[in-house]
C-alpha positions, -999 to 999 in steps of 0.1 A, spaced: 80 -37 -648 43 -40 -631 34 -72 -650 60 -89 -630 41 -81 -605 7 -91 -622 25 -127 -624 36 -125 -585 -4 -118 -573 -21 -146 -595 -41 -123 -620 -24 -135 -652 -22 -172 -642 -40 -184 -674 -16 -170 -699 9 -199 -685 14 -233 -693 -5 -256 -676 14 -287 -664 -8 -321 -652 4 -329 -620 16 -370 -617 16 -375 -583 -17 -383 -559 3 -381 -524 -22 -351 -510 -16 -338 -477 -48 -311 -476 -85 -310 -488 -111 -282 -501 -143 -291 -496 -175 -270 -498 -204 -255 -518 -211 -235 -547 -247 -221 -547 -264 -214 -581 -233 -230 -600 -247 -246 -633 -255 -277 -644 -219 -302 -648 -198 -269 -634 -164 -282 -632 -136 -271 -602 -104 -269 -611 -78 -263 -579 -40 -253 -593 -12 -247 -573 8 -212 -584 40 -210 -584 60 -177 -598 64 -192 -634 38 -216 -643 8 -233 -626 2 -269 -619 -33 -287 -619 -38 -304 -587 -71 -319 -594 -103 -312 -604 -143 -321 -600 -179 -318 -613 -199 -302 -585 -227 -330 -574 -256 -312 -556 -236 -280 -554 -210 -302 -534 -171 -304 -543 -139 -318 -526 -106 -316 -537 -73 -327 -527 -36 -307 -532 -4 -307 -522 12 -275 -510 54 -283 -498 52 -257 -472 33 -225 -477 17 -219 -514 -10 -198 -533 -37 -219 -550 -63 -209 -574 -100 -224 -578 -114 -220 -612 -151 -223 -622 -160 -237 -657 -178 -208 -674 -172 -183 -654 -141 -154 -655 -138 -151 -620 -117 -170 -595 -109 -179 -560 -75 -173 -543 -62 -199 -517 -27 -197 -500 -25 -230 -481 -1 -247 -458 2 -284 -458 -24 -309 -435 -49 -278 -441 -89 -290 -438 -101 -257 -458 -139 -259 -460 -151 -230 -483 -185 -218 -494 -196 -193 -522 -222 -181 -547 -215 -194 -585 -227 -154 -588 -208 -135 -569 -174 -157 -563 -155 -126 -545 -180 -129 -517 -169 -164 -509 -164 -175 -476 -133 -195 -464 -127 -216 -431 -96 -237 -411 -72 -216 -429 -55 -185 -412 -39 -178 -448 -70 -180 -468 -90 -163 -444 -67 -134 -448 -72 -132 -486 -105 -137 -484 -111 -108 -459 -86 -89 -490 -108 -102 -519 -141 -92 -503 -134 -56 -492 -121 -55 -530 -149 -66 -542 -171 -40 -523 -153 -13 -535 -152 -21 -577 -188 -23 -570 -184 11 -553 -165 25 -582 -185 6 -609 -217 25 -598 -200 63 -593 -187 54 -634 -223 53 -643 -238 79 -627 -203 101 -633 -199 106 -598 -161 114 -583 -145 85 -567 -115 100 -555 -132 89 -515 -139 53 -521 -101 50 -539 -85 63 -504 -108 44 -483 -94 8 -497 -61 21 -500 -64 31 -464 -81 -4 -457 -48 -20 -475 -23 -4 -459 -38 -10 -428 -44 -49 -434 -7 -46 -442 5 -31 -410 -19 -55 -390 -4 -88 -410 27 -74 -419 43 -111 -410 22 -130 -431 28 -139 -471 -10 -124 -477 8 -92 -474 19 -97 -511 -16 -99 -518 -28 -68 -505 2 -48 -523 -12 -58 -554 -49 -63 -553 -65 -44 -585 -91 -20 -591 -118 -22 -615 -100 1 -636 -69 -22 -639 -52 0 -616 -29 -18 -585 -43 -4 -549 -3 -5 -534 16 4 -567 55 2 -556 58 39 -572 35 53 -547 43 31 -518 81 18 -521 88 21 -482 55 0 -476 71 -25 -497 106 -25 -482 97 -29 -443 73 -58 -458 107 -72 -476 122 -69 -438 94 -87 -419 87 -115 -442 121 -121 -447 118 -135 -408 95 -167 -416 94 -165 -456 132 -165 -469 133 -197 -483 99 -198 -505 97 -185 -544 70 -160 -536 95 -142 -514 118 -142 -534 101 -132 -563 86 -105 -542 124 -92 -533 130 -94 -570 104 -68 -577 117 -46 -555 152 -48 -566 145 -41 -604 123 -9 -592 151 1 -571 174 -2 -604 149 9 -624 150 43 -603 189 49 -604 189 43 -637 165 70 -647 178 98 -624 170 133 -637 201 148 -648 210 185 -627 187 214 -644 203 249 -642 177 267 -657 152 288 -640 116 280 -639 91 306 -663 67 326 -655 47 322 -692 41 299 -716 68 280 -737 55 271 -766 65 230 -780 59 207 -810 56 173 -803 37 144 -815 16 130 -793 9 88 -785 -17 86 -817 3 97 -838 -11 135 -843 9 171 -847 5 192 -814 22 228 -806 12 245 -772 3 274 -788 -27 257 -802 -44 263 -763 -34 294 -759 -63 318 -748 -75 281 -722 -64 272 -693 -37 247 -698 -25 223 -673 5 206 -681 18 175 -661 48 157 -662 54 125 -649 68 88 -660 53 55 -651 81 44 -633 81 75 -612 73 78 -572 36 88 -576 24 79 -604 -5 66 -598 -12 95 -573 -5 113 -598 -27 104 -627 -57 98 -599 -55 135 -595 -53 141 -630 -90 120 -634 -102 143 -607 -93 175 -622 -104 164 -659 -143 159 -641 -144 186 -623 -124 212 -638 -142 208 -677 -128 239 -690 -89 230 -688 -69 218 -714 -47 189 -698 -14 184 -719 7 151 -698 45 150 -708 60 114 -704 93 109 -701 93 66 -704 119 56 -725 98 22 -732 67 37 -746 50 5 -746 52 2 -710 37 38 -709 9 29 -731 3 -5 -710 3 20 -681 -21 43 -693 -51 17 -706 -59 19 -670 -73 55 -669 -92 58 -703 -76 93 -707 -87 116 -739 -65 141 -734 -34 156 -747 -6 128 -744 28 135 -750 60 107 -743 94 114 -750 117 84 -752 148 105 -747 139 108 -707 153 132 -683 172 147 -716 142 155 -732 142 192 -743 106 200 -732 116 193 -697 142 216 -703 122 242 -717 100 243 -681 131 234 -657 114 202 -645 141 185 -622 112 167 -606 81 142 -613 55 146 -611 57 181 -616 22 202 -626 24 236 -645 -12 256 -645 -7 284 -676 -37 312 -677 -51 325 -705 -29 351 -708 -3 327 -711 8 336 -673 22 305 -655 1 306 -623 9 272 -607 42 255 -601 40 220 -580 53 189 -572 26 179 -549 -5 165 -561 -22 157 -532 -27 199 -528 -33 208 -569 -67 203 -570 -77 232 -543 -48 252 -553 -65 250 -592 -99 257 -572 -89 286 -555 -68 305 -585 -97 295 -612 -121 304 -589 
């Protein structure tokens, strides 16, 4: 379901067809400068739309120079691309726009844009971004928590959102990416976000595709969600360990009892679920800091390869369990799980000692029984 949203924010444009464009009748210009751009660099700007992308035209920077010329039919996302190089720049422009725009060849997320309100909204998006994967980058190599700078951009998005919330940037800013491949604003974690931004935009942006498309991922969550209701549990929760066999994503023979005599952690969760990325953030923080725990996660996706999609964002090497039969899965059963994510903390003498629903409070909760 996410990749439809990977589509709608402009991240997998170059998987698509590209389709020359016949017509010259230009109503708006990009000019500018690329500093430190290589020798015969070329500029490509394409206009986005939700299926495909169209080339609009395209240059070889003179003296670090470029201009080009597009046509936008009301309000539409462009994208810059530089010849040998992976990164690129996001536009949304509005017809007789004059955007002048200046970056380094070397650092392309630290661009600076000019005569457009829209682009200058995206850029101000793309740049705090771009701060914080550095952020993130350096507490990976020096194994360093970064839990703080995760919140502070999400905090910084949801704000942006709530300042803008009646410009198309918006759908931006819901779907911006980490450096981990995780989404800042994933619709699990922030569906009412995404519904008052469905009501506000709906005021100037009804008519235009990227609306629409962003309605469209809302509605198949929202379906998504009713169809994968937990079904009523009536039994009671345990106080000890209940031991499972199960085979886990790669393939390998597990049984609980294996970790008995550890701490255990079990989580379950789904990647469709409200919180899931919450979820599996906290899960990140308690495998750094909390060594001696044996994690077990529980999936119940009933598309595993939308599971395993999901998970190549976190680099886990833990237990990892998915059971395609969902909400009748009988290891849910076994622990009375009725909700997700749901976090079960077994002792080593097989006590159950933790029984929560709320990640946001399981890591001092785990701090104060361990410790």
């Amino acid at each position: 379901m996410k990749k439809l949203l990977y589509i709608l924010i402009l991240l997998s444009i170059f998987s698509c067809n590209q389709e020359e464009k016949s017509t010259n009748d230009y109503n708006f210009t990009i000019s500018g400068n690329i500093k430190n751009a290589p020798l015969n660099t070329v500029i490509k700007l394409y206009r986005r739309t939700t299926n495909n992308i169209e080339i609009q035209d395209s240059v070889i920077l003179t003296n670090e120079k470029f201009e080009l010329h597009g046509t936008a039919s009301e309000l539409d996302f462009f994208v810059l691309e530089l010849s040998s190089n992976n990164n690129y720049i996001y536009l949304l422009a509005d017809s007789n726009d004059n955007i002048i725009l200046q970056a380094d060849f070397n650092s392309l997320k630290n661009y600076e844009v000019q005569n457009s309100v829209h682009s200058e909204l995206i850029q101000e998006l793309e740049n705090n971004l771009y701060q914080t994967n550095l952020k993130i980058d350096e507490a990976i190599n020096q194994r360093l928590d970064f839990s703080d700078i995760v919140e502070s951009q999400i905090n910084f998005s949801v704000n942006f959102i709530n300042r803008y919330d009646t410009s198309l940037s918006v759908i931006i800013a819901f779907s911006e990416k980490f450096l981990t491949g995780a989404t800042v604003l994933p619709i699990d974690s922030f569906y009412n976000a995404f519904k008052k931004a469905e009501v506000n935009l709906a005021q100037k942006y009804s008519n235009i595709e990227h609306y629409k498309q962003f309605c469209k991922f809302i509605k198949n969550y929202e379906v998504e969600l009713i169809r994968n209701q937990p079904i009523t549990q009536l039994q009671t929760q345990p106080t000890e360990l209940q031991d499972f066999s199960a085979t886990t994503i790669t393939g390998k023979n597990f049984s609980l009892s294996s970790l008995a005599g550890n701490w255990i952690l079990l989580n379950f969760w789904a990647s469709w679920s409200p919180g899931a990325y919450l979820n599996n953030i906290t899960i990140k923080k308690i495998r750094l800091n909390f060594s001696a725990i044996k994690i077990v996660q529980i999936s119940i996706d009933v598309n595993e390869q939308i599971l395993k999609d999901t998970l190549k964002n976190y680099n886990f090497d833990h237990i990892l369990i998915n059971d395609v039969l969902g909400w009748s899965s009988p290891i849910t059963n076994l622990y009375a799980v009725d909700m997700l994510p749901t976090f079960i903390l077994i002792a080593p003498n097989k006590s159950i000692e933790l029984f929560t629903n709320n990640p946001s409070e399981l890591y001092e909760k785990i701090n104060k029984i361990i410790f």
